[in-house]
VOPAZA-39578 format. One record per residue (C-alpha): residue number from 1; residue in one letter; chain; x, z, y. Coordinates in nm, 4 decimals. Layout:
SITE   marse   mardren   semi         xx         zz         yy
SITE     NUM         a      A          X          Z          Y
...
***
This chain:
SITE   marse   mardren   semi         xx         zz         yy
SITE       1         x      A    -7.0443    -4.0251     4.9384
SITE       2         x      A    -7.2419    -4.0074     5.2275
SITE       3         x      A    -7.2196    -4.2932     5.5234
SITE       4         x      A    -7.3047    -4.3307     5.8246
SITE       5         x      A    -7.6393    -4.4825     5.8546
SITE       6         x      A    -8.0068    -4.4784     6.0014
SITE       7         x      A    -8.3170    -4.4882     5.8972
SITE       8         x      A    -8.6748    -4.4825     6.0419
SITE       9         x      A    -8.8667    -4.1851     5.9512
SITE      10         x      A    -9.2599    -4.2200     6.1226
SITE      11         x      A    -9.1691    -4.4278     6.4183
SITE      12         x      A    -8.8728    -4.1589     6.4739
SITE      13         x      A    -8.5045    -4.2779     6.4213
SITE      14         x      A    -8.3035    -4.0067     6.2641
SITE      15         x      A    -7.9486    -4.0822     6.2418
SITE      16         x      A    -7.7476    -3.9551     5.9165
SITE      17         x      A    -7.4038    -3.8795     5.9864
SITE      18         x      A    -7.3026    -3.6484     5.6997
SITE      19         x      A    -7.0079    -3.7017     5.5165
SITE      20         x      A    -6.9607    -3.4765     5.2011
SITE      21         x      A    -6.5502    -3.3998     5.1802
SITE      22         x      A    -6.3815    -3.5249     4.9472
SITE      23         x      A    -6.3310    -3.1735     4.7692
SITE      24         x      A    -6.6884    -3.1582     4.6977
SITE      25         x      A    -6.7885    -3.0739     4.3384
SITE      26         x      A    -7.0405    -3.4173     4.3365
SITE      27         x      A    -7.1100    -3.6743     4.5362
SITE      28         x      A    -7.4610    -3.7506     4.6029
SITE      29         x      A    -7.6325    -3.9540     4.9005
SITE      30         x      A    -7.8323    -3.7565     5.1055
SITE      31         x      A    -7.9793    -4.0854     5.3043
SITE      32         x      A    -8.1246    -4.2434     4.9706
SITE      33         x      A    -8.2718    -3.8904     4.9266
SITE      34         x      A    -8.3603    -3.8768     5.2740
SITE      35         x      A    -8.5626    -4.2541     5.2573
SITE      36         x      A    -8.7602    -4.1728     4.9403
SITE      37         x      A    -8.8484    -3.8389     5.1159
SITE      38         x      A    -9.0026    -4.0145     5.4449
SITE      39         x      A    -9.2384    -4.2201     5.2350
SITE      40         x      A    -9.3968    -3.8627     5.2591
SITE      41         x      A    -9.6991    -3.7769     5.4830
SITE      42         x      A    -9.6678    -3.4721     5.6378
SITE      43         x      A   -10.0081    -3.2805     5.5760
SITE      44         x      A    -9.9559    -2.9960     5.8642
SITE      45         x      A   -10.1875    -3.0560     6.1888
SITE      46         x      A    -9.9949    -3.2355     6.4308
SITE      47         x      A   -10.0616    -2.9171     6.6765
SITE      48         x      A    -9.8049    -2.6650     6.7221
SITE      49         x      A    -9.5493    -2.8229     6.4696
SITE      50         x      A    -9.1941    -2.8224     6.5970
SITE      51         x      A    -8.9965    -2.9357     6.3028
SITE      52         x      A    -9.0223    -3.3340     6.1217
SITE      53         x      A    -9.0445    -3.2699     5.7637
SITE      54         x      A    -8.7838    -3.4530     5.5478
SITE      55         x      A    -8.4819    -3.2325     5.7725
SITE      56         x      A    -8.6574    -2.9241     5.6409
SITE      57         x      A    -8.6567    -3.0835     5.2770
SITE      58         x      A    -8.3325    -3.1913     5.3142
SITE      59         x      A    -8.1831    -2.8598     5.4601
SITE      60         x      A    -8.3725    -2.6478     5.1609
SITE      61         x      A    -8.2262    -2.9060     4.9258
SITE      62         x      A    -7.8730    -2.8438     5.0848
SITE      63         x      A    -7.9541    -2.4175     5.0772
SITE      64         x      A    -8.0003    -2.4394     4.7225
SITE      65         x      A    -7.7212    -2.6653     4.6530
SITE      66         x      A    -7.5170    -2.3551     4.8263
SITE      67         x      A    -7.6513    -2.1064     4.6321
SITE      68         x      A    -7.9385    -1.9666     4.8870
SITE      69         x      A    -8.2522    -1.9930     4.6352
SITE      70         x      A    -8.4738    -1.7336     4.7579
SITE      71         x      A    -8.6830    -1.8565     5.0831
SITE      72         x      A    -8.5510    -1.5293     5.2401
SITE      73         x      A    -8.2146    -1.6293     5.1668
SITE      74         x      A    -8.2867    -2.0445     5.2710
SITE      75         x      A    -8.4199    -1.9284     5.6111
SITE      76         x      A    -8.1301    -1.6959     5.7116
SITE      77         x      A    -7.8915    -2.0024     5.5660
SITE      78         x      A    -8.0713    -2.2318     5.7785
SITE      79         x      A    -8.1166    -2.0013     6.1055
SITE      80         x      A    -7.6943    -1.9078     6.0856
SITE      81         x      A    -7.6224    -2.2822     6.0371
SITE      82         x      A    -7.9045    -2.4084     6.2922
SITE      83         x      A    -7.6052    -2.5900     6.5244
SITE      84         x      A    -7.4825    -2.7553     6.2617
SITE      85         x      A    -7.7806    -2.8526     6.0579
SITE      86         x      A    -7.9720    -3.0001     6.3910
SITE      87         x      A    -7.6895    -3.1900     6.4586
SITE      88         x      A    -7.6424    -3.3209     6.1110
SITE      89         x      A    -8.0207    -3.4578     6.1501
SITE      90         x      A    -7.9995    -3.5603     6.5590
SITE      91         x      A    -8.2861    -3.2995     6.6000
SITE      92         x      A    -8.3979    -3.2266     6.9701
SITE      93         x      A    -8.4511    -2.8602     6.9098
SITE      94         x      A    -8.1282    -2.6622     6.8423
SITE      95         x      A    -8.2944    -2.3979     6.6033
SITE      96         x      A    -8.4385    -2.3995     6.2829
SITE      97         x      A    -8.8049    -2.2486     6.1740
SITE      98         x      A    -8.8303    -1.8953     6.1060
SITE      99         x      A    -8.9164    -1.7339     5.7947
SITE     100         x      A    -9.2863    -1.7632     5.8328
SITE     101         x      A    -9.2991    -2.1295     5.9038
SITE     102         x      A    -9.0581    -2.1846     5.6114
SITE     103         x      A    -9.3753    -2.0086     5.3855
SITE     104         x      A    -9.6129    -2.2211     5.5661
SITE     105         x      A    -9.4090    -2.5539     5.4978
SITE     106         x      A    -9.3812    -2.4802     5.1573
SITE     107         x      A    -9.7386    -2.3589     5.1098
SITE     108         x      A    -9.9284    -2.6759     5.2890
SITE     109         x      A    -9.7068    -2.9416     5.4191
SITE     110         x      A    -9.6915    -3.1556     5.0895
SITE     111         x      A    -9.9513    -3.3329     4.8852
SITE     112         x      A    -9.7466    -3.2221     4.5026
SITE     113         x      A    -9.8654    -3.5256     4.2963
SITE     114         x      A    -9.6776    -3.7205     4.6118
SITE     115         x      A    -9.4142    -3.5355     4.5985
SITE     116         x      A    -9.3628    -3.5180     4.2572
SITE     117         x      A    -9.4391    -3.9151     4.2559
SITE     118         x      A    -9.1585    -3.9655     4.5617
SITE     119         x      A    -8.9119    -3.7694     4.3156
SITE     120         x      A    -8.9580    -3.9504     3.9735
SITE     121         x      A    -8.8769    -4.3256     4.1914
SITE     122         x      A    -8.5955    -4.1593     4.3327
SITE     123         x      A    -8.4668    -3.9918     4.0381
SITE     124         x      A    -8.5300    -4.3516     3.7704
SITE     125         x      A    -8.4318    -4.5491     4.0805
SITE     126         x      A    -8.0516    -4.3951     4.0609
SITE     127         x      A    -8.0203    -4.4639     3.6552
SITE     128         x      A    -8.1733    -4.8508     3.6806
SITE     129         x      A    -7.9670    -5.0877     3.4969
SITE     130         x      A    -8.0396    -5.4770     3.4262
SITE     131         x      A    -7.9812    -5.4079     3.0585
SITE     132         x      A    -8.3661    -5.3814     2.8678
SITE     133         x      A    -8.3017    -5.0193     2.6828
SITE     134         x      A    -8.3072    -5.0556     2.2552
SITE     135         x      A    -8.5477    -4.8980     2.0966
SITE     136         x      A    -8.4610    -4.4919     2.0523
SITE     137         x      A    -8.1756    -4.4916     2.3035
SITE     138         x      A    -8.3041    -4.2733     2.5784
SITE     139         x      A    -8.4654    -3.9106     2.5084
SITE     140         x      A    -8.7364    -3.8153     2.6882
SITE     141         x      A    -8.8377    -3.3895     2.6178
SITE     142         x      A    -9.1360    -3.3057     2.7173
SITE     143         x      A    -9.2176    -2.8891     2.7548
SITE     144         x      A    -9.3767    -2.6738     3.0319
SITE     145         x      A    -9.2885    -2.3272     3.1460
SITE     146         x      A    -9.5237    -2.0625     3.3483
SITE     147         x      A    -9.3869    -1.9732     3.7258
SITE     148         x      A    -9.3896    -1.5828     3.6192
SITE     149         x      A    -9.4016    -1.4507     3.9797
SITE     150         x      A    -9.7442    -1.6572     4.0404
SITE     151         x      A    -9.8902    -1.4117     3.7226
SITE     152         x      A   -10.1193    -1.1439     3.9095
SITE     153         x      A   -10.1262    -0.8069     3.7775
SITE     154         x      A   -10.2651    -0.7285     3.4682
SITE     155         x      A   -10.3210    -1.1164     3.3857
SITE     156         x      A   -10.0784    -1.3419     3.1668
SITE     157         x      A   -10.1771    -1.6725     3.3338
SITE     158         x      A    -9.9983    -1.7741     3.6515
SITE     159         x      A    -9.8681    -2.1406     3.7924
SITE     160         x      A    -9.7785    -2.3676     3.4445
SITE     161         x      A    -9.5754    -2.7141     3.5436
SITE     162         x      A    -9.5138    -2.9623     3.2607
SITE     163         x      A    -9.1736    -3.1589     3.3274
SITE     164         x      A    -9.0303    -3.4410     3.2244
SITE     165         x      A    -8.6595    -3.4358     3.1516
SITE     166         x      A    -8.3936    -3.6689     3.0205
SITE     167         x      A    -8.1610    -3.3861     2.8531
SITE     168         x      A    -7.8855    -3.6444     2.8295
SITE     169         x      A    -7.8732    -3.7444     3.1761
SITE     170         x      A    -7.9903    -3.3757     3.2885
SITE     171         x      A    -8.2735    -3.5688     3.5283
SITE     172         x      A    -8.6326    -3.4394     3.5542
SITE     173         x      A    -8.7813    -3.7623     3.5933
SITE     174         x      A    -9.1857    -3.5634     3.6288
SITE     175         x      A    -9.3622    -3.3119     3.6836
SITE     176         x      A    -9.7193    -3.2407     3.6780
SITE     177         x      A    -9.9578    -2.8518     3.7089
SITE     178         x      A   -10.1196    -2.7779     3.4377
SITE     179         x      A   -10.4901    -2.6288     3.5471
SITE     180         x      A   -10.5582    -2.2888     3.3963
SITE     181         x      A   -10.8335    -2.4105     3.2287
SITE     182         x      A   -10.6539    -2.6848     3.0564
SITE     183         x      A   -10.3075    -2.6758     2.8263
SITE     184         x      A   -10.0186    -2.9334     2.8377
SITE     185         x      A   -10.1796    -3.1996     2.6117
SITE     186         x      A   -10.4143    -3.3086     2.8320
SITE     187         x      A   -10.1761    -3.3229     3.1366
SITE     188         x      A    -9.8966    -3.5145     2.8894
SITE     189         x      A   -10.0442    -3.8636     2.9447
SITE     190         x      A   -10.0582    -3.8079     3.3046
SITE     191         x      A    -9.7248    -3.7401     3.3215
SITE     192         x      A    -9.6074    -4.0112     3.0649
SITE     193         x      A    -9.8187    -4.2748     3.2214
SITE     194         x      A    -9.5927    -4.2578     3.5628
SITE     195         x      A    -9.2630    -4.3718     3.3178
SITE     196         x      A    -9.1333    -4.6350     3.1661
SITE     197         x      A    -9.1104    -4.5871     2.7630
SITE     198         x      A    -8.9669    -4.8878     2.6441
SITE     199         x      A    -8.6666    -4.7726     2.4980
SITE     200         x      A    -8.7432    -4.3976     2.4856
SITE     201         x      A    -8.8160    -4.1577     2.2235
SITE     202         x      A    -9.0272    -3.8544     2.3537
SITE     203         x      A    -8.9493    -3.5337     2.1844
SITE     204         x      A    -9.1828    -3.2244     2.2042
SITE     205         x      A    -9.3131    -2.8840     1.9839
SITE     206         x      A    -9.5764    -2.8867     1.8374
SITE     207         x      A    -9.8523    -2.8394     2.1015
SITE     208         x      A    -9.7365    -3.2074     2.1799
SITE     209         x      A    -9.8157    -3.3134     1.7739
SITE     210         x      A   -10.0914    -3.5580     1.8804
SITE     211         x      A   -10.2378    -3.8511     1.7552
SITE     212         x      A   -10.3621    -3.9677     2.0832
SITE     213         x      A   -10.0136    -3.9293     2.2790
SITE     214         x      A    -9.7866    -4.0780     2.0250
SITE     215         x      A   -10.0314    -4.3759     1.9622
SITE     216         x      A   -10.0319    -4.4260     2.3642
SITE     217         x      A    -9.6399    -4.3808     2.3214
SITE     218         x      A    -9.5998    -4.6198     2.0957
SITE     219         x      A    -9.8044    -4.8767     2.2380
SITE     220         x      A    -9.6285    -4.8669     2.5654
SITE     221         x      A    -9.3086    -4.9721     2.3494
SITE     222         x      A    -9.1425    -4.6477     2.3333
SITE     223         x      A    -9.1532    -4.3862     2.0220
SITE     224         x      A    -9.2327    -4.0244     1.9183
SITE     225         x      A    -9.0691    -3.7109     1.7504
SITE     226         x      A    -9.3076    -3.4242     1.7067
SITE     227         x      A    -9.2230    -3.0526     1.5610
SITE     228         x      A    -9.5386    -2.9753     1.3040
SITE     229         x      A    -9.6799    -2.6529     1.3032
SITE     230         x      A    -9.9927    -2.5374     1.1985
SITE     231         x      A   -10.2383    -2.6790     1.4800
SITE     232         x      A   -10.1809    -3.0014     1.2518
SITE     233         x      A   -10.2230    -2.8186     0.8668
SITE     234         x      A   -10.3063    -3.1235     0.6604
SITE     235         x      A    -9.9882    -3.2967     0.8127
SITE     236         x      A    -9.8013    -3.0290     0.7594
SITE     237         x      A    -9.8670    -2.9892     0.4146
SITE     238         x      A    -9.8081    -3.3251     0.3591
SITE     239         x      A    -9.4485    -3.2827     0.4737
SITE     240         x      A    -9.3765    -2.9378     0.2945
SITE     241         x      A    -9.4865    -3.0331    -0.0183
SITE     242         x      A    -9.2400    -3.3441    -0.0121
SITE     243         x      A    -8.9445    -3.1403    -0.0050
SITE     244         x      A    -9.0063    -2.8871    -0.2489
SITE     245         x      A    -8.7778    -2.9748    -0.5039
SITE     246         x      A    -9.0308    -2.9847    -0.8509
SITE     247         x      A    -8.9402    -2.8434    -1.1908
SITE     248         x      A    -8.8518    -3.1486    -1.4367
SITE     249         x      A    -8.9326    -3.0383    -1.8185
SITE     250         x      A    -8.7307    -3.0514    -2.0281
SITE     251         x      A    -8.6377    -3.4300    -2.1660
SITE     252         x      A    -8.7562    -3.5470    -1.8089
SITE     253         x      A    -8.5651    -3.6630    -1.5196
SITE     254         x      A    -8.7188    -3.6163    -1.1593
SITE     255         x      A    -8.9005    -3.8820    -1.0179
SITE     256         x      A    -8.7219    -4.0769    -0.7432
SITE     257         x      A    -8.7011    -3.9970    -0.3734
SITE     258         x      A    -8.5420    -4.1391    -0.0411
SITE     259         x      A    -8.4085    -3.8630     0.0387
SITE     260         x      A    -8.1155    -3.8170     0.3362
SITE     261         x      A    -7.9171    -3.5395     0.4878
SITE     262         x      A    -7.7104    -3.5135     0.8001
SITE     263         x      A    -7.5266    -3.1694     0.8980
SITE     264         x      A    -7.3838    -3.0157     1.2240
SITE     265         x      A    -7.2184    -2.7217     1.2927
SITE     266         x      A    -7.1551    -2.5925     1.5995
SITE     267         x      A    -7.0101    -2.2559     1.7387
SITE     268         x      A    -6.9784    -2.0663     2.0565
SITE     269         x      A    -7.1487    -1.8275     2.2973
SITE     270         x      A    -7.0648    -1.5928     2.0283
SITE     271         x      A    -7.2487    -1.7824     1.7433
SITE     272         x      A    -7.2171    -2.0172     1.5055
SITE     273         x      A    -7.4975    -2.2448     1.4267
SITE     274         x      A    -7.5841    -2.4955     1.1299
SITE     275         x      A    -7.8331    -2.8236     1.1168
SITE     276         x      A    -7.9343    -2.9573     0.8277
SITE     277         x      A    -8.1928    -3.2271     0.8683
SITE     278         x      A    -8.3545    -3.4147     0.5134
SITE     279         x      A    -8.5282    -3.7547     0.6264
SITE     280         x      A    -8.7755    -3.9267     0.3997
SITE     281         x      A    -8.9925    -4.2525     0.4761
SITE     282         x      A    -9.2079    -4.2011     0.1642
SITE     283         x      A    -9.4815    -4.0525     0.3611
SITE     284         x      A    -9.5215    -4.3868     0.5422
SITE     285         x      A    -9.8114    -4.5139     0.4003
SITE     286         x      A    -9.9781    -4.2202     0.2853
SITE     287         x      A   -10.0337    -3.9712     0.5810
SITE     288         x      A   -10.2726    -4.0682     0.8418
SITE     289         x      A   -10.0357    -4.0217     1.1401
SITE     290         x      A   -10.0286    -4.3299     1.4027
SITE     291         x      A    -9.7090    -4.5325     1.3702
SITE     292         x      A    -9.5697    -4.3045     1.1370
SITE     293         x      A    -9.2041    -4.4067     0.9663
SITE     294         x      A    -9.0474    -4.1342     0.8951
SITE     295         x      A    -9.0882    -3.6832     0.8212
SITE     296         x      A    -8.8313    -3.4787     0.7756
SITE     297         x      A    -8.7258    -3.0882     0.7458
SITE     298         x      A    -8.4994    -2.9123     0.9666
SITE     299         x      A    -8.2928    -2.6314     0.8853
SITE     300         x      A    -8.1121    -2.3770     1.0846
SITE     301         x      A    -7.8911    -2.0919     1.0220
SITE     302         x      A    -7.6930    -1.9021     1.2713
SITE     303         x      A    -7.4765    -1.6299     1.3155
SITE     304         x      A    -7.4248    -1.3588     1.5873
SITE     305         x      A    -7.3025    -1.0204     1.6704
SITE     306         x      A    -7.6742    -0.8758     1.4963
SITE     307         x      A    -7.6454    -1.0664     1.1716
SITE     308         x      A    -7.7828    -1.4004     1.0139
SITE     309         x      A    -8.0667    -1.5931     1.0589
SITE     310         x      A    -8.2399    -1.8948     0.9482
SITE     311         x      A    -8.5740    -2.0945     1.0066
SITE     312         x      A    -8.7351    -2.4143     0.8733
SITE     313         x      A    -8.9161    -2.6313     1.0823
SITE     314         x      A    -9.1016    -2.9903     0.9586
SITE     315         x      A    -9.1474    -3.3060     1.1567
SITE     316         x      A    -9.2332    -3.6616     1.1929
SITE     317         x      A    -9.1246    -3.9992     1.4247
SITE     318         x      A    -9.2702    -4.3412     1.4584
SITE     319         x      A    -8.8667    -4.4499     1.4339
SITE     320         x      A    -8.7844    -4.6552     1.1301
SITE     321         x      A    -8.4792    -4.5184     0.9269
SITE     322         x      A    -8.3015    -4.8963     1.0529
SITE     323         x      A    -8.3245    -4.7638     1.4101
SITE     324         x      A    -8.2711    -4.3770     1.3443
SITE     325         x      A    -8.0554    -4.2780     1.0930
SITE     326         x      A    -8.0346    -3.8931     0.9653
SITE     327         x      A    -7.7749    -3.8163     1.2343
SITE     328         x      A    -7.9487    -3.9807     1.5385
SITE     329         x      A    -8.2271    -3.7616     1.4128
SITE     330         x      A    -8.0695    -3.4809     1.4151
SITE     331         x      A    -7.9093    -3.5215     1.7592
SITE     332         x      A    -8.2349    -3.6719     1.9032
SITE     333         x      A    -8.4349    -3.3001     1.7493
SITE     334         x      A    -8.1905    -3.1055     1.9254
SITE     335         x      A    -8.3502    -3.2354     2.2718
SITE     336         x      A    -8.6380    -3.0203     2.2323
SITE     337         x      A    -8.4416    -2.7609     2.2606
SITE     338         x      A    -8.1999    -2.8705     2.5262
SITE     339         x      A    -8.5033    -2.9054     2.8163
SITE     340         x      A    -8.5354    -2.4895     2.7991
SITE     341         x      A    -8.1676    -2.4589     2.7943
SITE     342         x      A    -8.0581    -2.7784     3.0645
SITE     343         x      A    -8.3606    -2.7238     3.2779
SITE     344         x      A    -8.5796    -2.4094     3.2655
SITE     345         x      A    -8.2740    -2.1588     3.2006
SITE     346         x      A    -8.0977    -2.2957     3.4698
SITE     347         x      A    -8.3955    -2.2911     3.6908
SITE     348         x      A    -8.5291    -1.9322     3.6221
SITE     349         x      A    -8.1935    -1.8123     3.6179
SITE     350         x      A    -7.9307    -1.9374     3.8283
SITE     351         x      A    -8.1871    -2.1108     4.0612
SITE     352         x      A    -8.3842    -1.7406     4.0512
SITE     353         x      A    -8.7430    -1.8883     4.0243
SITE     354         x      A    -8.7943    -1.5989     3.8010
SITE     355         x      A    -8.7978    -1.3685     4.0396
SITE     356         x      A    -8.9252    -1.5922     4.3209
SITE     357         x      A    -9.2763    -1.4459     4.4373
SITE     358         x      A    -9.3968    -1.6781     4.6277
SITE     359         x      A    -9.7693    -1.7298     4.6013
SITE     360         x      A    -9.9474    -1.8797     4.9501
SITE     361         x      A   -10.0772    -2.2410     4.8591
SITE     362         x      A    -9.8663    -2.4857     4.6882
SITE     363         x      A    -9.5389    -2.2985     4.7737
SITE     364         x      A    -9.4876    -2.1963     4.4025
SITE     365         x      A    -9.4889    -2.5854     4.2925
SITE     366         x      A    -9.2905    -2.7231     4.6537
SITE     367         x      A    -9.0322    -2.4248     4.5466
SITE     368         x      A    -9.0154    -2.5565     4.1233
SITE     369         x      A    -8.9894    -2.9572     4.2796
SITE     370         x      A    -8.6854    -2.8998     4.5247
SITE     371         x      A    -8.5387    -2.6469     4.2161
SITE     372         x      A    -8.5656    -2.9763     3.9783
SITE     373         x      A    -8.4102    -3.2165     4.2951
SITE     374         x      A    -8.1061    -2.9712     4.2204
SITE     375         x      A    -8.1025    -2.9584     3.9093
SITE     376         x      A    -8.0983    -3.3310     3.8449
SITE     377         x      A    -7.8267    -3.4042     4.1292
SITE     378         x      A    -7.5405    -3.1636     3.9860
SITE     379         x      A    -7.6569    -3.1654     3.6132
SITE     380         x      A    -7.6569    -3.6110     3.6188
SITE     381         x      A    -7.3059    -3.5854     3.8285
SITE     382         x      A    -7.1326    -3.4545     3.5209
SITE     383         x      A    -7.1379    -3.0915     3.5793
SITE     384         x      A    -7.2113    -2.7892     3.3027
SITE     385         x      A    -7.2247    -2.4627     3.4905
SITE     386         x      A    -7.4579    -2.4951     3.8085
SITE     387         x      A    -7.3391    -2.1601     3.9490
SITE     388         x      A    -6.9995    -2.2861     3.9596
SITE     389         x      A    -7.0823    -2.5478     4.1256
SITE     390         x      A    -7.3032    -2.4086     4.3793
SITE     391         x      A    -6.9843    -2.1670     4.4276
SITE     392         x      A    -6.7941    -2.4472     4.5170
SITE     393         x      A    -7.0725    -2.6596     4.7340
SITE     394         x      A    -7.1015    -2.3729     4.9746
SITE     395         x      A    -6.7262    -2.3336     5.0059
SITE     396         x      A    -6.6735    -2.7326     5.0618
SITE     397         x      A    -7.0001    -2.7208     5.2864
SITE     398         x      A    -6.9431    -2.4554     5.5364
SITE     399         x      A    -6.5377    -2.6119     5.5676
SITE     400         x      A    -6.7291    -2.9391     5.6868
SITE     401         x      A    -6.9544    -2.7209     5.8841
SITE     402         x      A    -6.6991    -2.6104     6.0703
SITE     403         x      A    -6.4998    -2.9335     6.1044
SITE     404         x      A    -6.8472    -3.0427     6.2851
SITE     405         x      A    -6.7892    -2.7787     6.4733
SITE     406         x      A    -6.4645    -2.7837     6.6028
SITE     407         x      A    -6.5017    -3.1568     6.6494
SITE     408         x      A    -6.8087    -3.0617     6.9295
SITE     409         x      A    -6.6181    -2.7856     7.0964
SITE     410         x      A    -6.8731    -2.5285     6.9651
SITE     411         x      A    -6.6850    -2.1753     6.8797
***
């Protein structure tokens, strides 16, 4: 919960009064927030601005939160709620910024690499523990996705962010642009170099199926597990071949394998879905992969309302069967593919950046960041369904709104 405190924001004392009520679906602090977001220099010329900038952050954060995505929609949130909202931050002025300067806030007042930099301290800063992590016991997914309303017309290439995100903790812990002349592999190490990997296993597709990233994983004590596709198609022959079960002639037993399964099944959504994972070591010593311990195959089937459907997919991990079993495989595998489903559904979706068209300066990549700050809060609280939860942040929030209210004699 929030407490009363105060802080000193560029020689300006801004007191933080906020309490969330107790009916709130979370409980965050928006002071800590508020600290790590001063460390920020605002890059607007000091002429003609009105507004400090970690109130603005902090009211877009709490917009969002409420359900108010769009900038549109933040501004008129902001503009109906000014009263409240400058008195929540002891602001002099009792309005908030129009439209326009929202854009222009958005578009020019933050250095990203900063920003994103401020976030990732805050965000590992809330999950530090004294206890020195065991090798494999955090995942770490690595994927980008393309802002689609920064695409121009007729072109397929618009704004690309690669994020870091700890699917089990639902935290983007970084972010980083990828430049349209590069691809995510040479903005992964970037990224990866602002975290601490002892203790985590990064999982990625294939596009991440490096030798260069997972020997600089590895040697900053953490570990890899890479989907193989066809960018890498010695390795991947390697690991098909191993599996296919060969034909013993007659009077001759097969030779021996390693071989071990694990199985899920899983249903809901209107599905039903099967994992079967096959883990071998025996590739160890023979395919030239840094740090390589184990390869295995990965097969899913699933069901649905238009039939069944199956796919094989082959990969490899610098984690020793004595530290990853055929389960922990499996479950660790499945990250991959919780990062589009915990993070980038949520935030195209529900958080609408989609359809967000912002283009001016950096307000495509200020608008992804403050998406991920909202992300992480409700998704690390505990909470499943973000759109219920914004539901009930904006009915809890405008009840303490008007407690503020009633308590200053304001109508």
């Amino acid at each position: 919960m929030l407490t009363d405190e105060v802080f000193t924001m560029h020689d300006t004392t801004e007191p933080m009064t906020f309490d969330l009520p107790t009916d709130v679906p979370f409980a965050f602090s928006l002071t800590d927030l508020a600290k790590q977001l001063a460390l920020l220099v605002d890059q607007r010329k000091p002429r003609g601005k009105r507004y400090p900038l970690v109130p603005l952050l902090l009211t877009a954060v709490l917009a969002k939160l409420a359900g108010y995505s769009r900038l549109e929609d933040l501004s008129d949130w902001a503009r109906l709620r000014a009263a409240d909202l400058t008195a929540l931050f002891g602001l002099a002025r009792r309005t908030m910024p129009h439209q326009a300067t929202w854009s222009r806030i958005f578009a020019h007042a933050l250095d990203l690499p900063a920003f994103e930099a401020c976030l990732t301290s805050f965000f590992l800063a809330q999950r530090q523990t004294s206890e020195v992590p065991t090798r494999g016991s955090i995942v770490l997914a690595l994927d980008g996705k393309t802002l689609r309303g920064t695409i121009p017309a007729g072109q397929s290439q618009g704004v690309h962010l690669l994020a870091a995100y700890l699917p089990e903790e639902g935290i983007v812990v970084a972010q980083a642009e990828v430049d349209r002349k590069e691809n995510e592999i040479v903005v992964a190490p970037t990224v990866l170099a602002r975290l601490p990997l002892q203790g985590v296993v990064v999982v990625g597709d294939a596009m991440h199926t490096q030798r260069a990233i997972s020997t600089t994983i590895v040697e900053a004590e953490g570990d890899y597990l890479w989907f193989v596709d066809q960018n890498q198609p010695t390795v991947l022959d390697d690991i098909s071949q191993l599996f296919v079960e060969p034909e013993a002639a007659r009077g001759w037993s097969l030779p021996p394998t390693d071989f071990e399964t694990a199985r899920s099944c899983e249903s809901g959504h209107g599905r039903v879905e099967e994992r079967i994972i096959t883990v071998s070591s025996m590739l160890q010593d023979d395919t030239p992969w840094p740090y390589l311990k184990q390869v295995f195959t990965l097969e899913r089937r699933w069901w649905d309302a238009k039939g069944e459907h199956a796919e094989v997919r082959y990969g490899l991990t610098s984690l020793p069967r004595t530290v990853a079993a055929p389960t922990d495989l499996l479950r660790i595998a499945r990250a991959e593919w919780g990062i589009e489903h915990g993070l980038h559904h949520r935030r195209d979706v529900t958080l609408e950046e989609d359809a967000c068209q912002l283009r001016r300066g950096r307000a495509p990549q200020t608008n992804a960041v403050l998406n991920n700050i909202v992300v992480s809060l409700v998704v690390s609280s505990g909470a499943t369904n973000l759109a219920a939860v914004q539901r009930q942040f904006a009915f809890a929030i405008d009840r303490a709104f008007a407690r503020m209210a009633f308590a200053a004699g304001r109508p």
